[in-house]
Structures are given as structure tokens and as C-alpha cells.
C-alpha positions in Angstrom: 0.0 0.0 0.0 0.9 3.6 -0.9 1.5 6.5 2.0 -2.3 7.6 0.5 -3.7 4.6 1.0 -3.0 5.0 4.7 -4.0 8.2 4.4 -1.2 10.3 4.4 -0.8 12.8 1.7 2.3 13.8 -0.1 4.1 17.2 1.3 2.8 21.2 -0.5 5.4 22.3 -2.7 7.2 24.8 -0.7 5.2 27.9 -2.8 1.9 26.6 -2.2 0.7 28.8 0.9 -1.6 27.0 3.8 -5.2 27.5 3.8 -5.1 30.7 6.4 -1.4 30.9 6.1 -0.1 34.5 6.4 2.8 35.1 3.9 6.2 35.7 5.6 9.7 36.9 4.5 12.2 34.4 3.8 14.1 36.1 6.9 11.3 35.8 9.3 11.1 31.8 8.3 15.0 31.9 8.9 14.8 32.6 12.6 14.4 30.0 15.1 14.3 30.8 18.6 16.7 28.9 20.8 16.3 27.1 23.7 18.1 26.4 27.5 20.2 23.4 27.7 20.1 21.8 31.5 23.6 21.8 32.8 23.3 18.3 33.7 27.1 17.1 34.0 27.9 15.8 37.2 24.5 15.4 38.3 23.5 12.3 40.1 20.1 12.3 40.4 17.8 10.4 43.0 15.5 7.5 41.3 12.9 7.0 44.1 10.2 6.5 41.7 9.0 4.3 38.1 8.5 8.3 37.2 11.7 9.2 38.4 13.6 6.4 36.6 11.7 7.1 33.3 12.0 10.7 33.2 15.8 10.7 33.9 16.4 7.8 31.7 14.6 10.6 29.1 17.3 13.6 29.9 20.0 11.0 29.8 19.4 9.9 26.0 18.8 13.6 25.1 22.2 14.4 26.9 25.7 14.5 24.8 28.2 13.0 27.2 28.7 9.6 29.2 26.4 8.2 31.8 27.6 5.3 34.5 24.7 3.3 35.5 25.0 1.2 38.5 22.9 -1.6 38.5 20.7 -3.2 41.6 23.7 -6.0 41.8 26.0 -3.4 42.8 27.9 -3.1 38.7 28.9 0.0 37.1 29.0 0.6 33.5 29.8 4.0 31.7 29.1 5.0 28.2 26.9 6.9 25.8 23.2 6.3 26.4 22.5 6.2 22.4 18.8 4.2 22.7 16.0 3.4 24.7 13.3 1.6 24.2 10.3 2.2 26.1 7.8 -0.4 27.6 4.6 -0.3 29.8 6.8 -2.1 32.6 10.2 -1.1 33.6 11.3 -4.7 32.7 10.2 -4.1 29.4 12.2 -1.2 29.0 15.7 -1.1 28.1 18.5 1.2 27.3 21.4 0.8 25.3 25.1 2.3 25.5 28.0 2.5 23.6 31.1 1.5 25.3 34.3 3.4 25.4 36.5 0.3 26.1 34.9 -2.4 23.3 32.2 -1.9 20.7 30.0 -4.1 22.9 26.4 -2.4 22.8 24.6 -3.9 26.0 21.2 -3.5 26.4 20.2 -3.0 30.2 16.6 -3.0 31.4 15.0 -0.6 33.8 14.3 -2.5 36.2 18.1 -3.5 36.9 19.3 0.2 37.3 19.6 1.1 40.6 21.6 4.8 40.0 22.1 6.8 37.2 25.2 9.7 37.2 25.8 12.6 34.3 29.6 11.2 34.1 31.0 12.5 31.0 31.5 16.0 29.8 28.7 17.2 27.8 29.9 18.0 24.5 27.7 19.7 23.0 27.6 22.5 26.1 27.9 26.4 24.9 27.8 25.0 21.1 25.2 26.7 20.2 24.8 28.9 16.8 24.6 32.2 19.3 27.4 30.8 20.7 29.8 30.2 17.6 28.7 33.6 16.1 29.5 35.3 19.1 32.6 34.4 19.3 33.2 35.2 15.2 32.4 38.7 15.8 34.6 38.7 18.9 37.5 37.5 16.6 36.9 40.3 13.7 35.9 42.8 16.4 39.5 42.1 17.7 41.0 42.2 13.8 41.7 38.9 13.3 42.5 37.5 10.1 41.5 34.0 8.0 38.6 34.3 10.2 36.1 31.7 8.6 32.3 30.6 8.7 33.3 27.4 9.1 32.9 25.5 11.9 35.1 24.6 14.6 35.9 20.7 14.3 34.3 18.3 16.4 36.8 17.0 19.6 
């Protein structure tokens, strides 16, 4: 079956305005506003709760650095929280990491962590576009030259 079968129709063309659409400028479409990133590094939050293991299971995929998770038997195990899948029981819930030491990928379900810690730096802190162009007109304010719009490489 088709994407209209099941009822979804295919994307406007970019020019085609929605039905009570205003028109706007190509610069107002441009602009984005930003949003505050949790300075979570370092914190080692208290799981008391089904709630309080879900929701910080939810900042910890969303954050850029590595987590150590200590499990109910008393193991630790550090990496980057790159998946979760969610379940109507913790023990049908799991996360996955990626390892620093090996490119072992275990899963671990919810119901065996026990702690959760914001270990690793977070790197995408104070990388933000404001951020980066900031710091390009600090650089030309100061007359620096081969000053680029390129970005600074990842670390």
C-alpha cells in the first residue's frame, strides 16, 4: 500500500501557501528561537520512583556525554546512552550504551538500574549557533585574520 492509501498525503510544494497561512519573509522563516540546555554534567540524580527512573532515563538519552549506570547487583557501567526503548513495565524497558573500552552495545533494562550519574562532559555545552557567532564577531571585532564561517571541528 501507498503512503495515501493509509492516508497520508504527499508534502505542498514549498510555494503553495496553507489555507489561512499568512505570507512571511524568507528572513522571518530563517529565525528559530533557541532554547536552554540543562547543565546536567555531574549530576547524580535520586530514582525514588517508576516516574523518576523514566524521566531521567529521558534527559540522559537527550544528553551529549557519558552516563555510568550502577545496576541493583551493585555493577557499574559508563558509556553513551544512544537508545531506549520504552515499555509499559520497567522490565520491558531497556537502554542501550556505547562502550568506550569495546564496541559491545549492551542493552540494560530498567528494572536492573539502581543509580544513574551525568559522568561524561557534555559535548555539546555552549555550542550553540549564538554561541559560535558570538565568538566570530569577537575574533573580527578584535581584527583577526582568516577568520572563517566554518565551523570549529568536532573534539
Amino acid at each position: 500500500m501507498s503512503g495515501r492509501e493509509h492516508g497520508h498525503e504527499p508534502p505542498l510544494p514549498h510555494h503553495v501557501p496553507l489555507a489561512g497561512a499568512s505570507p512571511r519573509s524568507s528572513d522571518e522563516l530563517e529565525v528559530v528561537p533557541g532554547f536552554e540546555r540543562e547543565n546536567l554534567q555531574g549530576w547524580i540524580p535520586e530514582l525514588a520512583s517508576e516516574a523518576d527512573i523514566r524521566a531521567v532515563i529521558e534527559k540522559a538519552f537527550d544528553y551529549r556525554g557519558d552516563v555510568t549506570i550502577t545496576r541493583k547487583d551493585g555493577s557499574k557501567i559508563a558509556g553513551y546512552l544512544f537508545d531506549r526503548r520504552v515499555g509499559p513495565t520497567l522490565a520491558a524497558s531497556a537502554v542501550r550504551l556505547m562502550l568506550a573500552t569495546s564496541n559491545e552495545r549492551p542493552a540494560i533494562p530498567y528494572s536492573e538500574i539502581a543509580g544513574l550519574a551525568f559522568t561524561g562532559r557534555d559535548t555539546a555545552a555552549g555550542k550553540s549557533y549564538e554561541a559560535w557567532v558570538k565568538k566570530y564577531w569577537e575574533k573580527r571585532a578584535k581584527g583577526e585574520k582568516n577568520i572563517s564561517i566554518e565551523p570549529e571541528g568536532l573534539e
